[in-house]
C-alpha positions as CSV (number, residue, x, y, z in Angstrom):
1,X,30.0,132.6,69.6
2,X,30.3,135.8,71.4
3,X,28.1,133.9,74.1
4,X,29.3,134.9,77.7
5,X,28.9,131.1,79.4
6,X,29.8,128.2,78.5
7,X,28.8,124.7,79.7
8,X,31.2,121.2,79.8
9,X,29.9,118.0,80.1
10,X,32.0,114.8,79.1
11,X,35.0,113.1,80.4
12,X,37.1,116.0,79.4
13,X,35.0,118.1,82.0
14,X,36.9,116.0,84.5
15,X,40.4,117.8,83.7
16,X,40.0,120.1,86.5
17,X,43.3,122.4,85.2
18,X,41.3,122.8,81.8
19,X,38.5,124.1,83.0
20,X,39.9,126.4,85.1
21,X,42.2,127.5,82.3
22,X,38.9,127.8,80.3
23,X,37.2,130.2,82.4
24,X,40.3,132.9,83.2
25,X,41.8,132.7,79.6
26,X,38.7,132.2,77.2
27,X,36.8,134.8,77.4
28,X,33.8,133.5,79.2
29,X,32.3,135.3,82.1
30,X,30.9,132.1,83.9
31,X,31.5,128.3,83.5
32,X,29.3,124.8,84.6
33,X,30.6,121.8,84.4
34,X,28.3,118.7,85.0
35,X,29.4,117.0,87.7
36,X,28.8,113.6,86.4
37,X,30.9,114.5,83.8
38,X,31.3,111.1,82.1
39,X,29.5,108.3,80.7
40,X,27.3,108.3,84.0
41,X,25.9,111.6,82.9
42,X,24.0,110.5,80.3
43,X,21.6,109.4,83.0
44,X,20.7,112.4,83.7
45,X,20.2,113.5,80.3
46,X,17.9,111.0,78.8
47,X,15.7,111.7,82.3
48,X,15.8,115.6,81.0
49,X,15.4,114.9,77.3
50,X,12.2,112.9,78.0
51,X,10.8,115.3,80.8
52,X,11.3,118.1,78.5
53,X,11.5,117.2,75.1
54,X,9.1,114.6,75.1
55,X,7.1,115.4,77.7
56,X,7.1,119.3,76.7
57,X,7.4,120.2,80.3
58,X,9.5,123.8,80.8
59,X,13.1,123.9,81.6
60,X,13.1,124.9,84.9
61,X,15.7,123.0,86.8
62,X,18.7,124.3,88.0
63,X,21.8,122.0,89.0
64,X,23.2,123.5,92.0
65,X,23.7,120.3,94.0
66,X,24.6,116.8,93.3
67,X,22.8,115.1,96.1
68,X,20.8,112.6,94.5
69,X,21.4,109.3,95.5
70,X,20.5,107.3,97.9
71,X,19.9,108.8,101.6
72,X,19.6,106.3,105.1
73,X,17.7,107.3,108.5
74,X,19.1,107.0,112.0
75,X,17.2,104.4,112.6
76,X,18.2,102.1,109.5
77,X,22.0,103.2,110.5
78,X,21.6,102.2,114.2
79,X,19.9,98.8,113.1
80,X,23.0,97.9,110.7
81,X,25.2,99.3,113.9
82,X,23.5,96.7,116.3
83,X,23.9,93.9,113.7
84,X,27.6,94.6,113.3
85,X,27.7,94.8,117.1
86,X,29.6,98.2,116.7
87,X,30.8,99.8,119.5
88,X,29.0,103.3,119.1
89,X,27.9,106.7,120.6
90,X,24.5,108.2,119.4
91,X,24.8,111.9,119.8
92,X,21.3,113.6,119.5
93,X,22.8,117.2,119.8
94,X,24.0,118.4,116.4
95,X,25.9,121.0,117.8
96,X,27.5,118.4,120.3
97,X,28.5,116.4,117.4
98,X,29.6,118.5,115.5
99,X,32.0,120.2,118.3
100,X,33.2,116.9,119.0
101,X,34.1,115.7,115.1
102,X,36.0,119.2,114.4
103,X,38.0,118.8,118.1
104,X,38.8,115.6,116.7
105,X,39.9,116.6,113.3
106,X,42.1,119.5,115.0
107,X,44.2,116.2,116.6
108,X,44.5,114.5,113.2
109,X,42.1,112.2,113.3
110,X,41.2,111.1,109.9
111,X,36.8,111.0,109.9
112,X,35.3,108.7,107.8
113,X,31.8,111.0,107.3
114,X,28.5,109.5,106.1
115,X,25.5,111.8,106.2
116,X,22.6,112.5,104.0
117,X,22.3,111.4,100.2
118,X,24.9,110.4,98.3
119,X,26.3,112.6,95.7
120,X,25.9,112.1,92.1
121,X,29.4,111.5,90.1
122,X,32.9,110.6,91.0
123,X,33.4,113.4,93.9
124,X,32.9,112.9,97.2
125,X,31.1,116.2,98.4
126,X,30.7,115.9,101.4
127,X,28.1,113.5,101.8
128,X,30.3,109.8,101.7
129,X,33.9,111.9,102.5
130,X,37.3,111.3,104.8
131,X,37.6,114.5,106.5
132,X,40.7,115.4,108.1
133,X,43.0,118.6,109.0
134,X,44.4,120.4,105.8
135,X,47.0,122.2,108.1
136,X,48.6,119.1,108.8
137,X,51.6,118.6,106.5
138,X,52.0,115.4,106.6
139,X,48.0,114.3,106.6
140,X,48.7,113.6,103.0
141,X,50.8,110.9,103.3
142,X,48.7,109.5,106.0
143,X,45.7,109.3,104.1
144,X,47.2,107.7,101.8
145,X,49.4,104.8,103.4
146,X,46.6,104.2,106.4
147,X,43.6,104.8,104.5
148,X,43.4,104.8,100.9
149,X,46.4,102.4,100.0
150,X,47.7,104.2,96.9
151,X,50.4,106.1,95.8
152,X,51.5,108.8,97.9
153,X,51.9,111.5,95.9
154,X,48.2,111.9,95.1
155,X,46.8,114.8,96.3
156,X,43.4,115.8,98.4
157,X,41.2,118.7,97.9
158,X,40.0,121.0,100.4
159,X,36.8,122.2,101.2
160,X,36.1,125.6,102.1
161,X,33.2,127.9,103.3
162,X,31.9,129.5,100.1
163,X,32.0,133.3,102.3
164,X,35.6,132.7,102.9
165,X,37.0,130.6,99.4
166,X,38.3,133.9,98.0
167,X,40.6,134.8,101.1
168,X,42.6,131.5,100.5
169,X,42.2,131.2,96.8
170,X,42.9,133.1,93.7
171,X,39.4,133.6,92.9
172,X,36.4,136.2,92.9
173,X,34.4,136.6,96.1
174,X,31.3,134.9,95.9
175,X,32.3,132.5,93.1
176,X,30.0,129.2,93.2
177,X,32.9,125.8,92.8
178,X,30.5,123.1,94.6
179,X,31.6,120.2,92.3
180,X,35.4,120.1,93.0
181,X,36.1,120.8,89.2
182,X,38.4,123.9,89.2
183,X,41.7,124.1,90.1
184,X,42.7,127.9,91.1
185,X,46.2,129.0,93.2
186,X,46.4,129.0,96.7
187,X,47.2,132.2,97.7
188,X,50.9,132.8,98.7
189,X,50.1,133.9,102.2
190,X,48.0,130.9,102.7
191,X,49.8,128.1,101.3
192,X,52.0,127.1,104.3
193,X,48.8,127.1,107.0
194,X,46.9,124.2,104.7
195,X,49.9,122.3,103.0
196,X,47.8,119.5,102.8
197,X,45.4,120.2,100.2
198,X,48.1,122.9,97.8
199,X,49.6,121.2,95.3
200,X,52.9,121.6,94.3
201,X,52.6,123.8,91.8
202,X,50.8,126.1,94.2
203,X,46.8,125.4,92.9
204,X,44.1,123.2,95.1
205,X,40.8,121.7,93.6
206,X,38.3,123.7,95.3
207,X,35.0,122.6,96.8
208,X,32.9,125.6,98.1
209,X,30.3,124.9,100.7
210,X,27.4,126.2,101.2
211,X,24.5,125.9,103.9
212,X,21.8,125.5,102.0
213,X,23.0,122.6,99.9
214,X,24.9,120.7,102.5
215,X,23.7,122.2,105.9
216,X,25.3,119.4,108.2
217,X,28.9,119.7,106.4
218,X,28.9,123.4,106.4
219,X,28.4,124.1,110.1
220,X,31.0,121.4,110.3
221,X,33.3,123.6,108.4
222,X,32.5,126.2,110.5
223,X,32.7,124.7,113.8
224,X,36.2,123.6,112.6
225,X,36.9,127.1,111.7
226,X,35.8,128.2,115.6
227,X,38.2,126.5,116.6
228,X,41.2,126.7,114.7
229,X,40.2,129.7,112.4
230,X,40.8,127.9,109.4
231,X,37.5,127.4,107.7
232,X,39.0,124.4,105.1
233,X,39.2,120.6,105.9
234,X,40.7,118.0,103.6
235,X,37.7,116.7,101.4
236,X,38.8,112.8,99.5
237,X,36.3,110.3,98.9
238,X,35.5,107.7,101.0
239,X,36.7,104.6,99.5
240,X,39.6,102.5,99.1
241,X,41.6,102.3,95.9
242,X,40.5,100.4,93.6
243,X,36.7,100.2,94.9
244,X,33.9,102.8,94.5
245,X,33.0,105.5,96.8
246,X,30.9,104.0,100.1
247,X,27.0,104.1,99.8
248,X,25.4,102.4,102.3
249,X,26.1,102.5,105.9
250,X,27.5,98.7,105.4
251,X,29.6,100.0,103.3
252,X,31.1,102.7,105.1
253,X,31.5,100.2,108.4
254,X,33.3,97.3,106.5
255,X,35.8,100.4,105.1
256,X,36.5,102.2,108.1
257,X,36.8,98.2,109.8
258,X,39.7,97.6,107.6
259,X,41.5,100.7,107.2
260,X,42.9,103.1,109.2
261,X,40.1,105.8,109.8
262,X,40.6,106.9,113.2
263,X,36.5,107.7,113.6
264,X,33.2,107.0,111.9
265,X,30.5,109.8,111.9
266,X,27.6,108.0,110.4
267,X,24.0,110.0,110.6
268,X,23.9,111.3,114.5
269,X,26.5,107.9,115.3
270,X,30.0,108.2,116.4
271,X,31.8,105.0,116.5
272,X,35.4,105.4,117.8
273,X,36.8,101.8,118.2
274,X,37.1,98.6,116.0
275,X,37.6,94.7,117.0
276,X,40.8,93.8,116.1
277,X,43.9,95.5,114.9
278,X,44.4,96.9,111.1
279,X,47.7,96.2,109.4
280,X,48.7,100.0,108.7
281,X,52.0,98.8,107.9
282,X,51.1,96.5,105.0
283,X,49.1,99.7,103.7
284,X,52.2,101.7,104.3
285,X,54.3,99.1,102.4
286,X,51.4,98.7,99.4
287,X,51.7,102.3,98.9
288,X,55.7,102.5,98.7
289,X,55.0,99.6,96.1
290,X,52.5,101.3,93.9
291,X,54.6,104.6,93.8
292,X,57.8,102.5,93.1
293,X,55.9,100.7,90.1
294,X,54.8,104.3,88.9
295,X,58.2,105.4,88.4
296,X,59.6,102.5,87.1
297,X,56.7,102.5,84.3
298,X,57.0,106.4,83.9
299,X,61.1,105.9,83.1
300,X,60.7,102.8,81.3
């Protein structure tokens, strides 16, 4: 075609090593991918085809976000806090709460982190995400066993401020990756400070953040980065296998009750204890299962 961008939508536009493939060895000078790439993006679709086709109104929107679902006050959280009888902190001071979640991320706390409306797709973005320390080796495993009971070898992406993403990543300065669907290398120097989020074959799936589309979660970032000068956290969605990713602030209390995430961040709410006592070790042992049953289906 000669055209210099190219746009995926589909299920393919999932296969985060294709597209990245697509974009250094086709030829094209910038990629989109939808970020509801799958059967779920036909929503959006039909609501464009009718506002545009049949309604004849200009094409003017431009997809730079994927906050569109649903979003939930302080004052409906705290109300379904108080019914739970949650033991909670309400922290009015942004920059307060945001000081104390990175402190506690830099001691390996995994943060279960609800805030604002929920993204559109099968990525958590920062909006309904488990945050946690990308330098930490072995945060990977932990995740996984205390958290997300699945096989361990599955990996977790990181997040990184948009200004900094081409100092620990292979890619152009400036480049726009908010959707977590590319996949470029770690660079060398930086792959043994955030071993959490490089795969083994040296790449990560890159979320860049920006200020303007997710304002809380980027002075987040960056409060983590004052701190430890590393301006990437460990983005996975919050969820447990097997169920969808949170959406209301039920939700995200019933999964961090019966898992293993250290804190809850919900709106300006910190809730840092739990009644009871979660069996990490049957999540440890359902992982080991799962992985075992991979490999015996992979060699059989």
């Amino acid at each position: 075609t000669r055209m210099d961008n190219v746009c995926i939508a589909g299920g393919v536009g999932l296969n985060c090593v294709a597209n990245w493939r697509i974009l250094k060895e086709a030829g094209f000078k910038d990629i989109f991918i939808q970020p509801a790439a799958g059967d779920s993006g036909a929503a959006l679709g039909a609501a464009f085809y009718v506002y545009n086709s049949v309604l004849g109104h200009p094409r003017s929107h431009r997809m730079d976000h994927a906050y569109l679902g649903p979003g939930f006050t302080d004052d409906a959280i705290g109300r379904v806090l108080k019914q739970n009888q949650a033991a909670y902190e309400r922290i009015n001071d942004e920059a307060e709460l945001l000081r104390r979640t990175a402190e506690l991320i830099a001691e390996g706390k995994v943060i279960g982190w609800f805030q604002g409306r929920m993204e559109f797709g099968p990525r958590a973005l920062g909006a309904r995400s488990l945050v946690a320390d990308a330098r930490n080796p072995k945060m990977k495993d932990i995740i996984n066993a205390k958290v997300k009971f699945r096989e361990a070898f599955r990996p977790f992406a990181p997040s990184v401020l948009k200004e900094h993403a081409h100092e620990w990543f292979d890619m152009p300065a400036g480049m726009d990756a908010p959707f977590m669907l590319l996949v470029p290398e770690v660079r060398r120097e930086a792959r043994a400070k955030i071993p959490a989020v490089t795969h083994q074959d040296g790449t990560g799936r890159v979320q860049t953040v920006t200020e303007e589309h997710n304002g809380r979660y980027y002075r987040l970032i960056r409060e983590f980065q004052r701190q430890t000068g590393v301006p990437i956290v460990i983005n996975t969605s919050f969820n447990v296998r097997g169920e969808p990713i949170v959406c209301t602030p039920q939700d995200a209390y019933n999964t961090y009750l019966n898992t293993g995430i250290d804190v809850l961040v919900i709106g300006d709410y910190v809730v840092t204890s739990k009644p009871g006592d979660v069996d990490y070790e049957a999540g440890m042992r359902r992982s080991i299962e799962l992985e075992a049953s991979s490999l015996l289906k992979a060699g059989g």
